[in-house]
C-alpha positions in Angstrom: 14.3 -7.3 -23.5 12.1 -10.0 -23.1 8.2 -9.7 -24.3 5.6 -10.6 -20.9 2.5 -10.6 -19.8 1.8 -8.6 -16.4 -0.8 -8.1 -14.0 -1.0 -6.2 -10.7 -1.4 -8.2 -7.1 -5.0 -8.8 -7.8 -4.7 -10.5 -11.0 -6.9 -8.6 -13.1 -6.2 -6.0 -16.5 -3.1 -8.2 -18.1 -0.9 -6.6 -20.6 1.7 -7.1 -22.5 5.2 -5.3 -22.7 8.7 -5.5 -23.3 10.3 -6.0 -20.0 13.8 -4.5 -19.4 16.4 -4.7 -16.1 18.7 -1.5 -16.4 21.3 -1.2 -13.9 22.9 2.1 -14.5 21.1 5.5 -15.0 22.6 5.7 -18.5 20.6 2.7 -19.5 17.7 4.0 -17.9 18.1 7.3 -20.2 18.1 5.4 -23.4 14.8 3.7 -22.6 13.3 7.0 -21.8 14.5 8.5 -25.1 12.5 5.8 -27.0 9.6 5.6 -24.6 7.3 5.0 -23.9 8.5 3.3 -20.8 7.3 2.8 -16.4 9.2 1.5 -13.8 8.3 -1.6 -12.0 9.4 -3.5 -8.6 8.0 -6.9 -7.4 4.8 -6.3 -8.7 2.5 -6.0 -5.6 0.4 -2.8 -6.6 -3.0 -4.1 -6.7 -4.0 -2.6 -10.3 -2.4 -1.2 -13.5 -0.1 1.2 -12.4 3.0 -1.1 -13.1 1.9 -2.2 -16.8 2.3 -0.5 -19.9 0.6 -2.1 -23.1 3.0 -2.5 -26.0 5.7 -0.3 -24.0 8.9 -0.9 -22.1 8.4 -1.8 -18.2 11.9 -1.1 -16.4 12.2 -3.4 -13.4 14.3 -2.2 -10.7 15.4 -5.0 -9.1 19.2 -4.4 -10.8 19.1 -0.9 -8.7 20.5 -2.4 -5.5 23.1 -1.5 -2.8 22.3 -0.9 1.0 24.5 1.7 2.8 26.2 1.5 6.2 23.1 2.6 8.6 24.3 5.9 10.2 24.0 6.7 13.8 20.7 9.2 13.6 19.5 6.2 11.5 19.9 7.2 7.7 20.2 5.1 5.1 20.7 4.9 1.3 19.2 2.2 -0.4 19.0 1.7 -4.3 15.5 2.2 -5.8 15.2 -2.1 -6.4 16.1 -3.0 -2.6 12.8 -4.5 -1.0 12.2 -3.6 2.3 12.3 -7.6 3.3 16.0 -7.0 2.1 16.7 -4.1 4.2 15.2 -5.5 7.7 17.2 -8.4 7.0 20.2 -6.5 8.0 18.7 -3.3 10.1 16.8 -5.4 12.4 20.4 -7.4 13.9 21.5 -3.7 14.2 18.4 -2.8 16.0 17.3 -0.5 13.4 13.4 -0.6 11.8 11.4 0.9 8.8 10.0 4.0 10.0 6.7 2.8 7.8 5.6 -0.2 6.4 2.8 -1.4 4.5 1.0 -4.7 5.4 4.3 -6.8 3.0 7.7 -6.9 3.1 8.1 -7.8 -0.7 7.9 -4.0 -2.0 10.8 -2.4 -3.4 11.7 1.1 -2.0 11.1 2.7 -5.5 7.7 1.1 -5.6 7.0 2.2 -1.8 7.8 6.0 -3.1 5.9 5.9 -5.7 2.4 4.6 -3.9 3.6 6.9 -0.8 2.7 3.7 1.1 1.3 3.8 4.9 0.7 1.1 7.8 -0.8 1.1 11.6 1.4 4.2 12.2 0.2 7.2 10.3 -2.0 8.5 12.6 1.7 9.1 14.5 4.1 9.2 11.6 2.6 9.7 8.3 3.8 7.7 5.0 6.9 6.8 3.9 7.7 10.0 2.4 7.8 11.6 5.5 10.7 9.5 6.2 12.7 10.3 2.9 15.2 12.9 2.6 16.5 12.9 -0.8 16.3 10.9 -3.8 17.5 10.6 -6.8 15.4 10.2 -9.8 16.1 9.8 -13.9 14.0 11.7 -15.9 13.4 12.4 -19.5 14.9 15.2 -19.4 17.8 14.2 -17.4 19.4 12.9 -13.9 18.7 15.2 -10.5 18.8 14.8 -6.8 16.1 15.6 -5.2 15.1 16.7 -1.5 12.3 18.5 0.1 15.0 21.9 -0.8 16.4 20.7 -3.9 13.9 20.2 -7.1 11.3 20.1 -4.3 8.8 20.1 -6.8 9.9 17.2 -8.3 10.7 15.2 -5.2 7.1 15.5 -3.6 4.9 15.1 -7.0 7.2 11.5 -7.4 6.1 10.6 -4.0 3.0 8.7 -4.5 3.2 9.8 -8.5 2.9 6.5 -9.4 6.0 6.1 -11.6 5.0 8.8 -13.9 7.2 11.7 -13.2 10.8 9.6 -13.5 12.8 6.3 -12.3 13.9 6.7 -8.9 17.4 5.0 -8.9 18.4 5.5 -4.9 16.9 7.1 -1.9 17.7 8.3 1.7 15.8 7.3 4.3 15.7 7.6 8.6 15.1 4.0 10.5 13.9 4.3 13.6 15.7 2.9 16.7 14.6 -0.8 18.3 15.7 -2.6 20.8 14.4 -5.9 20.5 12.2 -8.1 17.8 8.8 -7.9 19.0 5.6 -6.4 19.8 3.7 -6.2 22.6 -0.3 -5.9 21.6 -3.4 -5.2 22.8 -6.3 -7.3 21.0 -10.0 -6.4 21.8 -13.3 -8.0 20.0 -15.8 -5.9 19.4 -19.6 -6.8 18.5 -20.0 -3.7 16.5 -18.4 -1.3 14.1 -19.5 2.2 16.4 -17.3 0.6 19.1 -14.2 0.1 16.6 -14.3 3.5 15.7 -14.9 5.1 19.1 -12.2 2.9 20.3 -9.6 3.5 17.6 -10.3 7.4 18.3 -10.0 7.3 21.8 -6.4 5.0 21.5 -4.9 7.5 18.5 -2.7 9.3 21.4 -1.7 6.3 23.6 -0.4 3.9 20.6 2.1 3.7 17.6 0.4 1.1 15.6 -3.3 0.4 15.3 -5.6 -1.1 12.6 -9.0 -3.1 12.7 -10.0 -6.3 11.1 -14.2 -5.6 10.3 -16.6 -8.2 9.1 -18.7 -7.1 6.0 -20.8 -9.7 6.1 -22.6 -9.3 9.3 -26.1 -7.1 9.4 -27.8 -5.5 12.4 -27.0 -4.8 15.4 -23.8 -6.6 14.6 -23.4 -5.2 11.4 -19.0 -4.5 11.4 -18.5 -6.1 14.5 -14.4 -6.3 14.5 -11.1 -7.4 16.1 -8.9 -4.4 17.1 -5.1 -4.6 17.4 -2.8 -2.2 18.9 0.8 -2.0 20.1 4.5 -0.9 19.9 8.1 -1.8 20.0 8.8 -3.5 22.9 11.8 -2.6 24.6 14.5 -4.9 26.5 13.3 -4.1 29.5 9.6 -5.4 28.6 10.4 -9.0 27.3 12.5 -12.1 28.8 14.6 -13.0 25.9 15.0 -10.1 24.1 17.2 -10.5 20.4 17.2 -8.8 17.1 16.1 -12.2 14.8 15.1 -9.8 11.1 11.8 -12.5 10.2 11.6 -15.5 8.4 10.7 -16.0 5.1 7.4 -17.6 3.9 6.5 -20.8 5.4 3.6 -21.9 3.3 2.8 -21.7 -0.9 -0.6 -21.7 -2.9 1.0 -23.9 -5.5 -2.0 -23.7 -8.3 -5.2 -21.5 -8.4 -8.1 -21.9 -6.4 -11.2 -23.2 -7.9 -13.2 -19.8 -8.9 -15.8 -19.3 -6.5 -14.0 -20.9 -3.7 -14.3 -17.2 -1.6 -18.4 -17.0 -1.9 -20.5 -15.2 0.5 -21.1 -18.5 2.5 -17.4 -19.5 2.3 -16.3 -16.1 3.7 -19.4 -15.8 6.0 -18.3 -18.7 8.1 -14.5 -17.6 7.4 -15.6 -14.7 9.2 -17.6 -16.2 12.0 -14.7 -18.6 12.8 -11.7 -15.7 12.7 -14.1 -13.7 15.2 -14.7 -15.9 17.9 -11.2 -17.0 17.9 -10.0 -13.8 18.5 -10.1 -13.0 22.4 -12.1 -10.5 24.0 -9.5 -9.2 25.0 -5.6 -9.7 25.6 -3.3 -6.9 26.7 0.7 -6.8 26.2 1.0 -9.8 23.9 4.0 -10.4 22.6 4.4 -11.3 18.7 7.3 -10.9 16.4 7.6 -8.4 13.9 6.9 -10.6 10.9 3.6 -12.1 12.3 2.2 -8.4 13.9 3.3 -6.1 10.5 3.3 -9.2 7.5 1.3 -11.5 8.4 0.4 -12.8 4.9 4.0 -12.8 4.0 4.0 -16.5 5.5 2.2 -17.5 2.7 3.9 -17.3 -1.0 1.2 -16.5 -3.5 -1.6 -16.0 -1.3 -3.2 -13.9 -4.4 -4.0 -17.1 -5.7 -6.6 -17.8 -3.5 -8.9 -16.0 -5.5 -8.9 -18.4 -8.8 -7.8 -17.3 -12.2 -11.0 -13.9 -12.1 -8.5 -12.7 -9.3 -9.6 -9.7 -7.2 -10.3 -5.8 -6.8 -9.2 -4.0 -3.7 -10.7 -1.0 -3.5 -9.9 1.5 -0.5 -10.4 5.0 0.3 -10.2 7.7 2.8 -12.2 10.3 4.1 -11.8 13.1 6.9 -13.0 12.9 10.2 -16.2 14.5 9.9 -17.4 11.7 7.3 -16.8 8.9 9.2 -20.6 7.3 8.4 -19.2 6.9 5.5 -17.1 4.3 6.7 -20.7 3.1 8.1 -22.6 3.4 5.0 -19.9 1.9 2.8 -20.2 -1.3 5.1 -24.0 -1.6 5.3 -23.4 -1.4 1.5 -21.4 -4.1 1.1 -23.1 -6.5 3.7 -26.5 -5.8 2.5 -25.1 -6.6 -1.6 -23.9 -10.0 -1.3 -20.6 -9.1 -2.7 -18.5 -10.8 -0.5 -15.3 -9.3 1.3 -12.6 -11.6 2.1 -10.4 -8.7 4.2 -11.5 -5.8 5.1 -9.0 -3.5 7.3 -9.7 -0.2 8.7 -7.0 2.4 10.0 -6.6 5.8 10.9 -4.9 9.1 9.1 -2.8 11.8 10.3 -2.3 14.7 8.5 -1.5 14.5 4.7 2.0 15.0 3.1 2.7 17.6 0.4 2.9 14.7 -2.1 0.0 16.4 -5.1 -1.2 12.1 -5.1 -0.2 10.9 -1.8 -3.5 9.5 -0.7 -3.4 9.8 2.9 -5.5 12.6 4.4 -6.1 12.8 8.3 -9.4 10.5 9.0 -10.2 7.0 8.2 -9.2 4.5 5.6 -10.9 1.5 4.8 -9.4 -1.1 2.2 -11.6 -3.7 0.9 -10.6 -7.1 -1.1 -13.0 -8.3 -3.2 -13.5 -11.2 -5.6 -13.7 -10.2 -9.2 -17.5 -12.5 -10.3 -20.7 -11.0 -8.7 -22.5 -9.2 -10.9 -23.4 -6.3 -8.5 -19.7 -5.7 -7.9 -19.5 -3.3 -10.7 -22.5 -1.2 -9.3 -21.5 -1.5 -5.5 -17.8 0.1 -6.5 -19.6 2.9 -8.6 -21.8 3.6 -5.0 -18.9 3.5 -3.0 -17.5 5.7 -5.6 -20.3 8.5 -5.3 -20.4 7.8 -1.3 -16.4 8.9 -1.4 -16.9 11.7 -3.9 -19.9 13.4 -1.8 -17.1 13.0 1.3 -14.2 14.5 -0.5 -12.4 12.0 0.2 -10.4 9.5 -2.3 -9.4 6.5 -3.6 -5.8 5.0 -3.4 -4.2 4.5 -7.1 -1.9 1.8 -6.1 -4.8 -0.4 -5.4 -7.3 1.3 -8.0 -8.3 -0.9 -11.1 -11.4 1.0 -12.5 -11.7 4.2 -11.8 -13.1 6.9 -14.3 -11.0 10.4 -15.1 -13.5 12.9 -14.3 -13.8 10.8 -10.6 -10.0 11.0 -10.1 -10.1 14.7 -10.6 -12.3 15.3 -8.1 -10.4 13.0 -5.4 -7.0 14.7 -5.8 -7.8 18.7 -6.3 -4.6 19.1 -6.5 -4.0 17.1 -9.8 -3.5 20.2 -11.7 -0.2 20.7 -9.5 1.2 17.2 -10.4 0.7 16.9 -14.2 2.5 21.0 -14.1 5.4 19.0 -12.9 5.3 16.1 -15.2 4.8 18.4 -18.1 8.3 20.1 -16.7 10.5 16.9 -16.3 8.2 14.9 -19.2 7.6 17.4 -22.2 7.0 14.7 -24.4 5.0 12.2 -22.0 7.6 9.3 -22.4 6.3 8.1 -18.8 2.9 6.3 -18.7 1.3 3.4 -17.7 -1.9 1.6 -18.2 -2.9 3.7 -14.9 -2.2 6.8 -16.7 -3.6 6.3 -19.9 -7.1 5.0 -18.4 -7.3 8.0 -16.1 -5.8 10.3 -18.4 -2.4 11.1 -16.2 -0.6 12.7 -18.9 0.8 10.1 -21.1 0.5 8.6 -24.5 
């Protein structure tokens, strides 16, 4: 074991701990029995749900092995496998992720336990949707897992953050492709009410949508945003079709940016320049996998961009019927000076019967924002209470600050996940620096 210091994605909360690599569930055991311990993968959760202060952090990059692709498209992959690793040899076979969030540099174990979504889950939920059994070391021993076997176990680790076992392997169905690309649709929009009505009206007609919205713009322009849509495109739809599984990373932030670099005018005119370079509209464009699903994988480090403060993304969901809030949390931001540097907004299908999955059928907006203003603290807490009065939630993979009595209201069904942890974790050997700030049942 070797003592480190980690952060999330954004930079922000460091710790230290002792950092271990088990490969075998028996070594995995052992460091349960002396907790306390939490699994970790490649680090890209935005927060604290991957450090433990003065505790063991299990890496699970030494859980690998990929599995011959079956014909219906199932898969076994080891817990440490990074979906990056696994398109490298689906996509030659013409085989895809069902769901993927917006990197390819996130383990499969990590990917469970944030029950993490992309442009799809208005038509195909999260990635636990996808799973069909797993099998997970806990302190009280070893069990496979599936939505009839330990069901109760198998859905409260999906999006459980790590705290009720280390997932060691996984089954999983690919869908089928049949070439590399992407043809999409790309409109501009000079407001946020015709983003939304258009994202509504498309829910039906595409596989992958999502929205790029300016939060620095006020008025009649106040959200104005670029739309993207699209899907697979077949052989049929494209001149040279192949199966090429994407490049890696062209570019590197080598050092950290000077603090304050991303300011409101920085990101102003950032914004003003990304929005009239976008067209009006394009139709049937066709772009490669890596550029359409990853596009900041081309760029090693990209975190860095935000100077040594490093940043908070904060993102939530909310039904349907709340959608001003999606309105109001953007007139928030615009009209508070606290700059956002990426804002993305998607739609939700229904929910999962993951206790902390965070999807819920709606809209989800996810926010980065630079760790200096002063207001930032206060504009979080209103988007907070704006989310609360909702019902809707926060996302604990990107969460850095939330308050206990906050998370209980977001997930009414905590009391249903910590029953579970309680059964497979008597003695609370899993926690994080998540957990013990919001009170998830550890030590």
């Amino acid at each position: 074991m070797t003592r480190r210091q980690l952060t999330g994605w954004g930079r922000t909360m460091a710790s230290y701990a002792e950092v271990l690599s088990p490969n075998s569930e028996e070594a995995i055991a052992r460091a349960l029995e002396a907790g306390p311990a939490i699994a970790r993968g490649l680090g890209r959760s935005y927060g604290d749900p991957a450090q433990l202060s003065g505790g063991v952090v299990l890496t699970n990059r030494d859980l690998g092995g990929i599995g011959p692709i079956a014909s219906d498209g199932s898969v076994t992959v080891g817990a440490g496998v990074s979906i990056d690793e696994l398109l490298t040899l689906a996509i030659p076979q013409g085989w895809f992720v069902p769901v993927t969030p917006g990197t390819r540099q996130v383990t499969f174990g990590g990917a469970i336990a944030a029950d993490v979504h992309g442009k799809n889950h208005h038509r195909d939920g999260s990635i636990g949707d996808h799973v069909t059994s797993m099998r997970i070391v806990t302190p009280i021993g070893a069990f496979d897992t599936s939505p009839s076997e330990h069901a109760e176990l198998f859905w409260a680790t999906i999006g459980g953050m790590g705290l009720t076992g280390v997932i060691t392997s996984l089954t999983l169905r690919l869908i089928k492709i049949e070439t590399d690309r992407v043809l999409v649709d790309t409109t501009r929009f000079a407001n946020l009410d015709g983003v939304m009505a258009a994202m509504v009206e498309g829910d039906d007609r595409y596989r992958y949508s999502v929205a790029w919205v300016d939060c620095m713009t006020k008025g009649a322009s106040m959200g104005r945003g670029i739309l993207t849509r699209g899907d697979h495109a077949r052989a049929s739809d494209v001149s040279d079709a192949a199966l090429v599984a994407p490049k890696g990373a062209r570019l590197t932030i080598p050092v950290d940016a000077p603090s304050g670099l991303l300011n409101p005018l920085s990101i102003r005119l950032f914004n003003e320049a990304w929005f009239r370079y976008a067209p009006r509209s394009r139709q049937g464009e066709e772009q490669s996998i890596g550029s359409f699903f990853h596009p900041l994988d081309g760029v090693n480090d990209w975190n860095r961009l935000y100077g040594r403060r490093g940043f908070v993304q904060y993102q939530f969901a909310v039904a349907d019927a709340y959608g001003d809030v999606v309105v109001r949390a953007i007139e928030r931001l615009s009209s508070s000076g606290v700059p956002s540097f990426l804002a993305v907004l998607k739609r939700f299908g229904p929910a999962n019967h993951g206790p902390l999955s965070f999807p819920m059928a709606g809209w989800t907006l996810a926010l980065d924002l630079p760790v200096g203003p002063a207001t930032l603290p206060t504009v979080l807490d209103d988007l907070d209470e704006m989310v609360l009065a909702a019902q809707g939630r926060v996302y604990l993979a990107k969460d850095a600050r939330l308050r206990p009595d906050v998370l209980r209201s977001m997930y009414p069904r905590l009391g249903d996940f910590l029953a579970v942890k309680q059964q497979y974790d008597p003695h609370h050997r899993l926690t994080s620096d998540l957990a013990r700030r919001l009170n998830l049942g550890g030590n």
